[in-house]
C-alpha positions in Angstrom: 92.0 96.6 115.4 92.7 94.5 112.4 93.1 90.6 112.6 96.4 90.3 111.1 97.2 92.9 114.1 95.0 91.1 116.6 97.3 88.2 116.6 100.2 90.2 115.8 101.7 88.4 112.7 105.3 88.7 112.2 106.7 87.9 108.5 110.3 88.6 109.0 112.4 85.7 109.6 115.3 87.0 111.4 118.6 85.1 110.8 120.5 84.2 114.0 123.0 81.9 112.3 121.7 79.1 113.7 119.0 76.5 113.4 118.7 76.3 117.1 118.3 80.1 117.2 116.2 80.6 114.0 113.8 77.6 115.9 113.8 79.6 118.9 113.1 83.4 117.8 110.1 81.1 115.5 108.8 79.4 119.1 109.1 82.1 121.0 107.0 84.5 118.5 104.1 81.3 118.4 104.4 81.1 122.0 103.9 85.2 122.2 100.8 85.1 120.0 99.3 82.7 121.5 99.5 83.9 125.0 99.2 87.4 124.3 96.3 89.7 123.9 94.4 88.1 121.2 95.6 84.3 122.2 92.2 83.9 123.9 90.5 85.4 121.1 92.5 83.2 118.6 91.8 80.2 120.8 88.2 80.9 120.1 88.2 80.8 116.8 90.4 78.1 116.0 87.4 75.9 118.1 84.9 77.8 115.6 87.5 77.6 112.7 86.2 73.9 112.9 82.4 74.4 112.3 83.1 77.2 109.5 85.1 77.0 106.3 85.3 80.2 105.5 86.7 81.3 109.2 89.2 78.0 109.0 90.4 79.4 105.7 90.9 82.9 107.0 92.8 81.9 109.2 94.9 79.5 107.1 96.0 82.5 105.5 96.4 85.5 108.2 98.2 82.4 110.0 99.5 79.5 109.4 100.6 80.4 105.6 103.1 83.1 107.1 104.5 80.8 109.9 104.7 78.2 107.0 106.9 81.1 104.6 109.0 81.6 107.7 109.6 77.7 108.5 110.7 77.5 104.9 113.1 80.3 105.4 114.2 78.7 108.4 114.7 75.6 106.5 116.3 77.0 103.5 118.8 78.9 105.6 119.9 75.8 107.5 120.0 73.5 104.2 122.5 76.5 103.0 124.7 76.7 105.9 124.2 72.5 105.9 123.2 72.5 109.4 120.6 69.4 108.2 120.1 67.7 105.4 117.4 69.3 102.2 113.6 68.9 103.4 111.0 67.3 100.8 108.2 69.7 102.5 109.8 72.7 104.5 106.4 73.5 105.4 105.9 70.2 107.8 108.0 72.0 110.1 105.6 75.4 110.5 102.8 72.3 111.1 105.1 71.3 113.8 105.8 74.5 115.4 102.1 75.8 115.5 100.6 72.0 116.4 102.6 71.6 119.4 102.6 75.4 120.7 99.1 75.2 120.0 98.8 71.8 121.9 101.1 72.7 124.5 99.6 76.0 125.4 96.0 75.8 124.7 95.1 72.5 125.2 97.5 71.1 127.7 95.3 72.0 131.2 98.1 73.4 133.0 99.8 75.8 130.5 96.0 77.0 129.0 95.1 77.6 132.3 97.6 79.3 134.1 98.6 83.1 135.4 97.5 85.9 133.1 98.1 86.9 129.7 101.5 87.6 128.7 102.9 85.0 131.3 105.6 83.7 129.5 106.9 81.0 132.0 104.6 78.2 130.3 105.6 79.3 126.8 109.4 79.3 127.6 108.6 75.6 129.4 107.2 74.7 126.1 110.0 76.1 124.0 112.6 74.5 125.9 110.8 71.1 125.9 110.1 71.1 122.2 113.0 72.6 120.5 115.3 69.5 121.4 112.7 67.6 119.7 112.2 69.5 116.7 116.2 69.5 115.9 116.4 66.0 115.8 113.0 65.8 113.7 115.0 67.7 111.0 118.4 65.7 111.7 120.2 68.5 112.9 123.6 66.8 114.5 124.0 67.6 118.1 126.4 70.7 119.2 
């Protein structure tokens, strides 16, 4: 199995209309990877990813550089429908999005820790605690 399926990398950005939806689908698809088959694999070598450059820019760009595409899609579609106001760096949010869902679900004892892979309660938890907090970070106006 290749990598980029391991961790199966989505690079469409589906358009629900909304920021709050758009945030979500991106969340929820972290939140999947991350507890999913190759989330304890990927967990691995993100603590390896550390120690070795090479690994830590493999990764950069089977992983973080699509999220960060799809955050700026995100963002670009929101600016357009002026649902907030125009970023400087759309890509802060994709550092966001992956820092806390990695945070939350890998190093956060309870979530990292609990049920079996492809338990989605801790992941939805996470979504719905963070997504509030990531619409005001890009001054999205309540509603």
């Amino acid at each position: 199995m290749s990598s980029t399926a391991l961790v199966r990398l989505k690079v469409s950005s589906p358009d629900t209309g909304s920021l709050e939806g758009d945030l979500a689908v991106l969340l929820r698809d972290k939140a999947g990877t991350l507890q999913g088959p190759g989330g304890r694999l990927l967990h691995v070598l993100i603590g390896e990813a550390a120690h070795n450059e090479a690994l830590a820019r493999v990764l950069d760009t089977a992983i973080i550089q699509p999220v960060r595409d799809r955050a700026a899609a995100v963002v670009r579609r929101a600016v357009d429908r002026g649902d907030i106001p125009p970023l400087k760096d759309s890509h802060v949010l994709a550092d966001l999005v992956v820092g806390s869902m990695v945070s939350k679900l890998f190093l956060t004892p309870d979530a990292a820790h609990a049920g079996t892979a492809g338990d989605s309660s801790s992941g939805e938890a996470a979504i719905r605690e963070l997504l509030p907090f990531l619409l005001r970070a890009l001054g999205a106006q309540p509603g």
